[in-house]
NUTIKE-602316 format. One record per residue (C-alpha): x, y, z. Coordinates in Angstrom, 1 decimal, decimal comma, always signed. Each point is the difference from the previous one (the first is absolute). Example, Ala and Ser with C-alpha at 12.3 -4.5 7.8 and 13.67 -1.06 7.14 Angstrom:
{{+12,3 -4,5 +7,8}} {{+1,4 +3,4 -0,7}} 
REM end
This chain:
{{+13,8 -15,7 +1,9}} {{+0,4 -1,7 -3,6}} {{+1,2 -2,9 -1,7}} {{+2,5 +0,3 -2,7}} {{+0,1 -1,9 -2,7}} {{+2,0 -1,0 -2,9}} {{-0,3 +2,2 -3,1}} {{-1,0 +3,5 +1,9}} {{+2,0 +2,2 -0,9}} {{+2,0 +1,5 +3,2}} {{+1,0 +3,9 -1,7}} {{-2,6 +2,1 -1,1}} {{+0,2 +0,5 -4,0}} {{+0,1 +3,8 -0,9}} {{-2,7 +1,3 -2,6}} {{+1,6 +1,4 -3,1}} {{-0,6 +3,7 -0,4}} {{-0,8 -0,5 -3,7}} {{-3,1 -1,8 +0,1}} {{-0,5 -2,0 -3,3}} {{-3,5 +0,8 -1,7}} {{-1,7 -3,2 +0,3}} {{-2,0 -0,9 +2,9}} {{-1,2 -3,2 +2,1}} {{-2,0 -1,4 +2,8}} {{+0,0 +1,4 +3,8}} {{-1,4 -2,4 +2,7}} {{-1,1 +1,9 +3,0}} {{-0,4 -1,7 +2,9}} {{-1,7 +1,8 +3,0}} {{-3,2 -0,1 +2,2}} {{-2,2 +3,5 -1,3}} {{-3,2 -2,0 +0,1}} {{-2,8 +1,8 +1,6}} {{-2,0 +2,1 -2,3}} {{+1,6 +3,1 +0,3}} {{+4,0 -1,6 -0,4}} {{-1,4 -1,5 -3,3}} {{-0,9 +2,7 -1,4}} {{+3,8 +1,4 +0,6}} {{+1,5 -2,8 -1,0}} {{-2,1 +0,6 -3,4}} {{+1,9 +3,3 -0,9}} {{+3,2 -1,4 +0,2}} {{-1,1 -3,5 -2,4}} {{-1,0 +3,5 -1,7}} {{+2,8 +1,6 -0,4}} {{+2,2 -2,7 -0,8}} {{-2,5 -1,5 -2,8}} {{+1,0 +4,1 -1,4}} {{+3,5 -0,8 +0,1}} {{-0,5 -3,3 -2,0}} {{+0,9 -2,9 +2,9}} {{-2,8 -2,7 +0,6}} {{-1,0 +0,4 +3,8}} {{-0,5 -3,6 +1,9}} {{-2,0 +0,4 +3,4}} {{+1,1 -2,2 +2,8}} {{-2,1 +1,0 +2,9}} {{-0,3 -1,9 +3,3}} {{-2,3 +1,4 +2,3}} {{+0,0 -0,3 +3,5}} {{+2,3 +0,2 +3,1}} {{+0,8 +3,3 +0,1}} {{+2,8 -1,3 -3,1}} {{+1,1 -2,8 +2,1}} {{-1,5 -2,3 -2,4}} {{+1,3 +1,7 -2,7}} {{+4,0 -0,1 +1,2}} {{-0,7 -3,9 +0,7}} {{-0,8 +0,1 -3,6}} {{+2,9 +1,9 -1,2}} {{+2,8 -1,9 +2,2}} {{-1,4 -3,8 -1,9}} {{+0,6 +2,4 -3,8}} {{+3,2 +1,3 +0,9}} {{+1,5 -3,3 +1,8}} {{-1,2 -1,7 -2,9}} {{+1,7 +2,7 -2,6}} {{-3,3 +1,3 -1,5}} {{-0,1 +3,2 +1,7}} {{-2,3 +2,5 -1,6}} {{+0,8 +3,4 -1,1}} {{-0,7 +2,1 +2,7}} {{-2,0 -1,2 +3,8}} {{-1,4 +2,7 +2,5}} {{+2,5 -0,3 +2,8}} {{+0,4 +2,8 +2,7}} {{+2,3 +1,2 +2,5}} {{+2,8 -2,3 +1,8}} {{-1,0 -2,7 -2,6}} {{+1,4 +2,0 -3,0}} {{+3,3 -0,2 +1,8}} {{-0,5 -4,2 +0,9}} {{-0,5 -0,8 -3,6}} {{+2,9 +2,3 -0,8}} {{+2,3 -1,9 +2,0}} {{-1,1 -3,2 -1,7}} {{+1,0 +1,4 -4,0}} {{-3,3 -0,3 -1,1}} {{-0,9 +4,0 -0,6}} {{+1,2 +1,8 -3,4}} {{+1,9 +3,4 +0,4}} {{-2,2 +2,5 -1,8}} {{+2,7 +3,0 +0,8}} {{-0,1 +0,6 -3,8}} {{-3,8 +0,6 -0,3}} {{-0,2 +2,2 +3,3}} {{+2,9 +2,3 -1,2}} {{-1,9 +0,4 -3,2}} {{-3,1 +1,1 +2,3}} {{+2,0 +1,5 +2,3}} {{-1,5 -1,5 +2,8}} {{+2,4 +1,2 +3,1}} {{-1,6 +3,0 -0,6}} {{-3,6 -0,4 -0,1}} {{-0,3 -2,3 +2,2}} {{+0,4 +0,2 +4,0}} {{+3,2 -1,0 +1,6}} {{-2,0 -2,0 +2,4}} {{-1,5 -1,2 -3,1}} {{+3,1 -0,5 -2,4}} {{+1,9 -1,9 +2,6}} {{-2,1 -3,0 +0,5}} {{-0,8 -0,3 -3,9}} {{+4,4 -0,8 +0,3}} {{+2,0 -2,9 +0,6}} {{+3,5 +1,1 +0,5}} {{-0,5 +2,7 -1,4}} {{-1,4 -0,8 -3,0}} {{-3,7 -0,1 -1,0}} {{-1,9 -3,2 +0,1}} {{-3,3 +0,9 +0,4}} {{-2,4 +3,1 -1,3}} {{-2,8 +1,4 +2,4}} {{-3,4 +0,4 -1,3}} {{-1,3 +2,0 +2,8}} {{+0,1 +1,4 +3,8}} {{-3,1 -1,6 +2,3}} {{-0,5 +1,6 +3,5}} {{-0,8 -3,0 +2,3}} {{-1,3 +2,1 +3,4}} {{-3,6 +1,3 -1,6}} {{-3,2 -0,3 +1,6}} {{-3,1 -0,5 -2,2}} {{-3,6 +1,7 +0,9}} {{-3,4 -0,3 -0,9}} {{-1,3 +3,3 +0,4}} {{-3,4 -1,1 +0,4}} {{+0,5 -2,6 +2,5}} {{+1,6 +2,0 +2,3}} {{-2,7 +2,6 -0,1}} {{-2,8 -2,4 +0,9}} {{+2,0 -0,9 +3,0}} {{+0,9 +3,8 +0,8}} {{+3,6 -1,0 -0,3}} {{+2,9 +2,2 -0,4}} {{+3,2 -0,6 -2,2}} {{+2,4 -1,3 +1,9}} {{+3,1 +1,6 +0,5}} {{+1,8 -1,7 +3,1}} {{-0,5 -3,8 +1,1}} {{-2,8 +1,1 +2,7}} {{-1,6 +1,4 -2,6}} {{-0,1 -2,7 -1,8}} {{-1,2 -2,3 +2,0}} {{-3,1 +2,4 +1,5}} {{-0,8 +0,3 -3,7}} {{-0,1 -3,9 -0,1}} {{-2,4 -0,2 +3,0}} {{-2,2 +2,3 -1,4}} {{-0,3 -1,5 -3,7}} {{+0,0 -3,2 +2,2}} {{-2,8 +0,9 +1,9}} {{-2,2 +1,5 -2,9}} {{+0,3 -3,9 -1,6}} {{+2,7 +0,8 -2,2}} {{+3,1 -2,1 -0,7}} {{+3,0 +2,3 +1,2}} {{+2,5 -1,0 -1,6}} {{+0,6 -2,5 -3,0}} {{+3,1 -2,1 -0,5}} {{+1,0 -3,3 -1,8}} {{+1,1 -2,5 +2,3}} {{+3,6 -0,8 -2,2}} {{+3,1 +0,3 +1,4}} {{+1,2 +2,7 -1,5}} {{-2,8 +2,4 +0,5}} {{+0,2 -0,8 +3,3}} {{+3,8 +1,2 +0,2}} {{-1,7 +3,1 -2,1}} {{-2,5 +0,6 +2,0}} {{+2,7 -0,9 +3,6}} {{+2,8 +2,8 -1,6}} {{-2,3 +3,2 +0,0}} {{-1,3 -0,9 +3,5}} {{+3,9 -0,4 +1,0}} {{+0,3 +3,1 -1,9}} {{-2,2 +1,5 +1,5}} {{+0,5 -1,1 +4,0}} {{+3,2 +0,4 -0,1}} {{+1,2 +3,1 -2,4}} {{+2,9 -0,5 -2,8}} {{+3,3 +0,1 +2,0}} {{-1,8 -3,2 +1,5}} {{-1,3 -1,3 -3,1}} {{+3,6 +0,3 -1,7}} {{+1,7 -1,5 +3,0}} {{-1,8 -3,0 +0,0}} {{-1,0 -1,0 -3,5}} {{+2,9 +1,3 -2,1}} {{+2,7 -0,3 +2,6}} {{-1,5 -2,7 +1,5}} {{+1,1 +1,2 +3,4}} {{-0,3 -2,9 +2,5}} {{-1,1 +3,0 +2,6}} {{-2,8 +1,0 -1,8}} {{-1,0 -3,1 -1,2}} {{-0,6 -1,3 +3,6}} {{-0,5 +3,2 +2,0}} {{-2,8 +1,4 +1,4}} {{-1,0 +2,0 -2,8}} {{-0,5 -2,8 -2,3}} {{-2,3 -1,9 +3,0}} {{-2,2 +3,2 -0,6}} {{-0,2 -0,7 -4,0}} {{-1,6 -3,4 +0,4}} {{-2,5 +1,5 +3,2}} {{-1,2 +2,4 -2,4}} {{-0,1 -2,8 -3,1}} {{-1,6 -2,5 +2,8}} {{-2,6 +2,9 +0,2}} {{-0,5 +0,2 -3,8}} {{-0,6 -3,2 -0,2}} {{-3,4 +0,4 +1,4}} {{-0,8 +2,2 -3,1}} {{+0,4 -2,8 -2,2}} {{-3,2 -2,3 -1,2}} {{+0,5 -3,7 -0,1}} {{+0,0 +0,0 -2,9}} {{+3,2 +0,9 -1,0}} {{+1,9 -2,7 -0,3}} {{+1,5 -0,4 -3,4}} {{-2,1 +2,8 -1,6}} {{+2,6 +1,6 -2,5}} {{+0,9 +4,1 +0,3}} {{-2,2 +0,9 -2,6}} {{-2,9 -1,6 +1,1}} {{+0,6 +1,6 +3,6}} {{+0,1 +3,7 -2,0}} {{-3,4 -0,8 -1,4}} {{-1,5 -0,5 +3,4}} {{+1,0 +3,9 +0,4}} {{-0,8 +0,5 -3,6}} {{-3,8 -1,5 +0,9}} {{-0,4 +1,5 +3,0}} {{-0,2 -3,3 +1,3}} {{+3,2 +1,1 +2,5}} {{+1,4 +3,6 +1,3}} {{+3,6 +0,2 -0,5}} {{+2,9 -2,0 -1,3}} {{+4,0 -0,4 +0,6}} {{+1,5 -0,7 -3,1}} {{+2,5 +2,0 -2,4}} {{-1,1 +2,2 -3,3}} {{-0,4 -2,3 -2,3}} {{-3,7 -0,3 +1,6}} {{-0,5 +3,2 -1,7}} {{+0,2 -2,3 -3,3}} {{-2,9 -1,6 +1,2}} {{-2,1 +3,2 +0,9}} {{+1,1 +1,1 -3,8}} {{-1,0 -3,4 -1,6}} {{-3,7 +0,8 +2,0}} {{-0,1 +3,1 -1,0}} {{-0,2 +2,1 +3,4}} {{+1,3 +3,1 +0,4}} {{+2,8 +1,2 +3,3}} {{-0,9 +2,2 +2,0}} {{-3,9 -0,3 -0,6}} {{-0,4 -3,8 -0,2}} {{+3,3 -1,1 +2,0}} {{+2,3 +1,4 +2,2}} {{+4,0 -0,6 +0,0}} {{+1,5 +1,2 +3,2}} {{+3,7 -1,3 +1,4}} {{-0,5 -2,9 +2,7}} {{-0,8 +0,8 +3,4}} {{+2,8 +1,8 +1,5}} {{+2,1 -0,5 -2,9}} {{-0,3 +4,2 -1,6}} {{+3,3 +0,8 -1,1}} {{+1,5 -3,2 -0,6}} {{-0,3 -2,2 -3,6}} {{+0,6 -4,1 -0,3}} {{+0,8 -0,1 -2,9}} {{-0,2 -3,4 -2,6}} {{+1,7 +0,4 -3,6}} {{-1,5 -2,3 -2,4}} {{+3,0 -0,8 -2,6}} {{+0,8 -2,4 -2,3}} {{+3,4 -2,0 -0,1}} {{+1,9 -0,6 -3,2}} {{+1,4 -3,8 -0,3}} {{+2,5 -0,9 -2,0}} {{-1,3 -0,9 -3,6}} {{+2,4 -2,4 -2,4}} {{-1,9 +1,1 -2,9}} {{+0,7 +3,1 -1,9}} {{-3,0 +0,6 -1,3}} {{-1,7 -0,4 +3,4}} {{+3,1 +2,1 +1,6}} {{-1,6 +2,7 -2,6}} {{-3,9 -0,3 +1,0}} {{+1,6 +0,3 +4,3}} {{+1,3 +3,5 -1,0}} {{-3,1 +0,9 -1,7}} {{-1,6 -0,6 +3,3}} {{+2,5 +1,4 +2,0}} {{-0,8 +3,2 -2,2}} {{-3,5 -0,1 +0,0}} {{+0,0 -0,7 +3,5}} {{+1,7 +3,2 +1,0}} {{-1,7 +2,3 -2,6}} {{-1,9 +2,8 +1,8}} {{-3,1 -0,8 -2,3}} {{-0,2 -3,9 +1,6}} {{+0,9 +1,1 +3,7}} {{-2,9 +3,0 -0,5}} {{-2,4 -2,9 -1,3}} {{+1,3 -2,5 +2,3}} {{-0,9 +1,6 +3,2}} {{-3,2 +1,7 -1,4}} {{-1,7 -3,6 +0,1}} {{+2,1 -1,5 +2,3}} {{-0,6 +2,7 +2,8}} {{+4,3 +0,7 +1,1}} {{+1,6 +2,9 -1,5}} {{+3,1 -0,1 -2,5}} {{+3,2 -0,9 +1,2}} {{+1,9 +2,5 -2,4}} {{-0,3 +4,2 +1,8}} {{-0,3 +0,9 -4,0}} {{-4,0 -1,1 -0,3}} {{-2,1 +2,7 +0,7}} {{-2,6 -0,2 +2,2}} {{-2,7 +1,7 -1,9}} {{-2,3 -3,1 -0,9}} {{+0,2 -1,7 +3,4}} {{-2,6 +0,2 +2,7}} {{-0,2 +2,3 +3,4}} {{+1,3 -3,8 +1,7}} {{+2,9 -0,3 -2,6}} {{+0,8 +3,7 +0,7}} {{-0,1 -0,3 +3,5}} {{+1,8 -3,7 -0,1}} {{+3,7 +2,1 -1,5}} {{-0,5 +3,0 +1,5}} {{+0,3 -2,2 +3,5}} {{+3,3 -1,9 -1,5}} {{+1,6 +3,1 -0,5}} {{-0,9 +1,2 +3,8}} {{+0,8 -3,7 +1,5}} {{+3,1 +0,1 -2,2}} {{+1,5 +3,6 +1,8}} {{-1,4 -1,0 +2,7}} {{+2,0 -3,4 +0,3}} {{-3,5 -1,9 +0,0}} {{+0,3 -1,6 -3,0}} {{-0,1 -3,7 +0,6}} {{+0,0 -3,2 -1,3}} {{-2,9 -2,8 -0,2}} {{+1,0 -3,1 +2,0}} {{-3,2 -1,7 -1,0}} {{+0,6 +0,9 -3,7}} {{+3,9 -1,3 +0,4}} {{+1,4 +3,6 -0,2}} {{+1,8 -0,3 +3,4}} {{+1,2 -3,6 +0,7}} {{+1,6 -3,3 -1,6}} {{-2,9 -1,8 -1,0}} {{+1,0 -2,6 +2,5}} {{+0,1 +2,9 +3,1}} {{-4,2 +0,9 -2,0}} {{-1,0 -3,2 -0,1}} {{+1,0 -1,1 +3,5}} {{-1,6 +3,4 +0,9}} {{-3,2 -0,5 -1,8}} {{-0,6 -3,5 +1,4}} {{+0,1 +1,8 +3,6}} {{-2,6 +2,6 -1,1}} {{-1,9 -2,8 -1,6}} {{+0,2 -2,5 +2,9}} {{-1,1 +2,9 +2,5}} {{-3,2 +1,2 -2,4}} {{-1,2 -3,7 +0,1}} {{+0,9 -0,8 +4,1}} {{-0,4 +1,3 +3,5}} {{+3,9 +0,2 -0,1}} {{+0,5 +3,3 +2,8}} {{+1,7 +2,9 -1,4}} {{+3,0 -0,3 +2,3}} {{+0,9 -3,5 -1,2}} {{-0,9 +1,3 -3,8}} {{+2,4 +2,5 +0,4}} {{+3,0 -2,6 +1,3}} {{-1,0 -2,2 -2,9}} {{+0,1 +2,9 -2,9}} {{+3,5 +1,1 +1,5}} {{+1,2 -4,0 -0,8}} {{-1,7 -0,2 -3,2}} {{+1,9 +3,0 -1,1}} {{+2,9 -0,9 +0,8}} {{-0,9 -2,8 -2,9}} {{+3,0 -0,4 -2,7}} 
REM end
């Protein structure tokens, strides 16, 4: 997936233990640019402006962070890579085969990490072993968002099941209300395509063919049923869509302007940023058919190798400041996710928060705890693109659900 280039260094560099007093510059790069994501990203510049290190922003909006990893592959190819970049899932362990991710093992034994944080968790934050990255936060992918309001003036019910949800789209339909609003982007339509998969087919189906990449299920019959149901929703969807960003889709249910959206929690950001209130002003309710089950999409940030020691300082610092309950508490109050670390109590966070770990720990003994293709939790990011594209290709086209389904099981099989 990368090129290499002269001058990258191919080991990770350990950080000391004995951190030296003086501090320097971190250079974040990452996509947290909607209203609600900026105001996160402010508390950690915070915190790190406590600690004494100078904070440099490098956000690239867009994409779903696709821009934002074309950006980081030209800084690291050309040996300029920053301190830390918000890569998730498979990825870590791509740019840990290329050398290019610092071992931070002496920071997270400090913090004792293995133990607050989930296995699940803890494992992909590791390369070999060894951490590479530090998770700022858990995000459940398979929500539902509701204007109370809207659904009333249509006499709708929450749905619960796919039937229901498309009878309450007829009827918010039929009283002149947008049903349901999306962004027409790639990746929220793979968003908005995994809880409807969820959803139609149940997570033994879900896990076969999106984190085992089972050519069975990829192809079956199953799968044709996912894109009927998504060739359905598509009639929800105004023309309108097309390019309109997540957060500008959240506002239509914000507005009233549209009844429901499929998106993950950090919508909840947005509902914060306008301040509206859950449960009286919005609903959060698990997909369609998906009770029981979480997607889940880890924000983290990896830690690349840094020359300098100075700047290997200021990475610890983040590192540290990343993982302290106080930032993950304050993280996910704007952001709208709940802390990746068990330790953070719950106490400040909101019925949907509450709800939102209470359903991990359920979907986690209840082996339904699963990972978010379209947020590149469950594939190579060859395998999601490839995937994506299919999703994409069959949002914008009368391409039938059968031959959708024969192209997805290709594209997945995508190195």
């Amino acid at each position: 997936m990368f090129l290499r280039a002269s001058g990258i260094t191919v080991a990770g560099l350990a950080l000391s233990a004995a951190l030296p007093s003086f501090a320097g510059e971190v250079e974040v790069l990452h996509w947290w640019t909607s209203g609600g994501e900026a105001r996160s990203v402010s508390e950690l510049k915070k915190t790190m402006l406590q600690k004494g290190d100078t904070w440099k922003d490098y956000a690239i909006a867009g994409g779903g962070g696709d821009n934002a990893m074309t950006a980081l592959k030209t800084r690291v190819v050309s040996g300029k890579a920053p301190t830390a970049a918000q890569i998730k899932g498979p990825q870590i362990q791509e740019w840990g085969k290329e050398g290019t991710l610092a071992n931070i093992n002496a920071v997270a034994e400090a913090g004792n990490w293995d133990k607050v944080l989930p296995p699940v968790v803890a494992d992909i934050m590791k390369y070999k072993g060894n951490y590479v990255a530090v998770p700022v936060n858990i995000h459940r992918v398979n929500w539902l968002w509701i204007n109370p309001e809207a659904l009333k003036r249509a006499g709708a019910t929450v749905p619960v099941t796919m039937d229901d949800f498309f009878a309450a789209a007829d009827k918010l339909k039929a009283a002149g209300i947008q049903p349901l609003a999306h962004g027409g982007q790639p990746w929220q339509d793979a968003t908005l395509f995994e809880s409807i998969a969820l959803g139609v087919g149940g997570a033994d189906f879900y896990r076969k063919a999106f984190a085992q990449l089972d050519p069975v299920a990829l192809a079956g019959p199953t799968m044709v049923r996912v894109f009927e149901a998504m060739q359905r929703v598509k009639g929800y969807i105004d023309k309108g869509a097309a390019g309109r960003d997540w957060n500008l889709a959240t506002a239509m249910v914000i507005n009233g302007k549209a009844g429901m959206q499929f998106t993950g929690d950090w919508a909840k950001g947005e509902f914060t940023a306008a301040n509206k209130q859950p449960g009286k002003d919005y609903l959060c309710v698990a997909a369609p058919g998906t009770g029981g089950s979480f997607t889940y999409n880890i924000d983290s940030l990896a830690m690349f190798v840094q020359k300098d020691k100075a700047a290997q300082t200021s990475q610890a610092h983040l590192a540290e400041a990343v993982m302290s309950p106080a930032f993950q508490e304050a993280f996910s109050l704007s952001k709208g996710s709940i802390p990746a670390r068990v330790d953070v109590p719950m106490t400040k966070f909101d019925d949907c928060a509450r709800k939102s770990a209470a359903d991990l720990q359920t979907s986690l003994k209840a082996n339904a705890l699963l990972p978010s293709f379209a947020h590149k939790m469950a594939m190579s990011s060859a395998a999601e693109g490839a995937v994506t594209d299919v999703i994409s290709q069959f949002m914008n086209s009368n391409m039938t659900p059968q031959k959708a389904a024969e192209r997805i099981a290709k594209a997945a099989r995508t190195k």
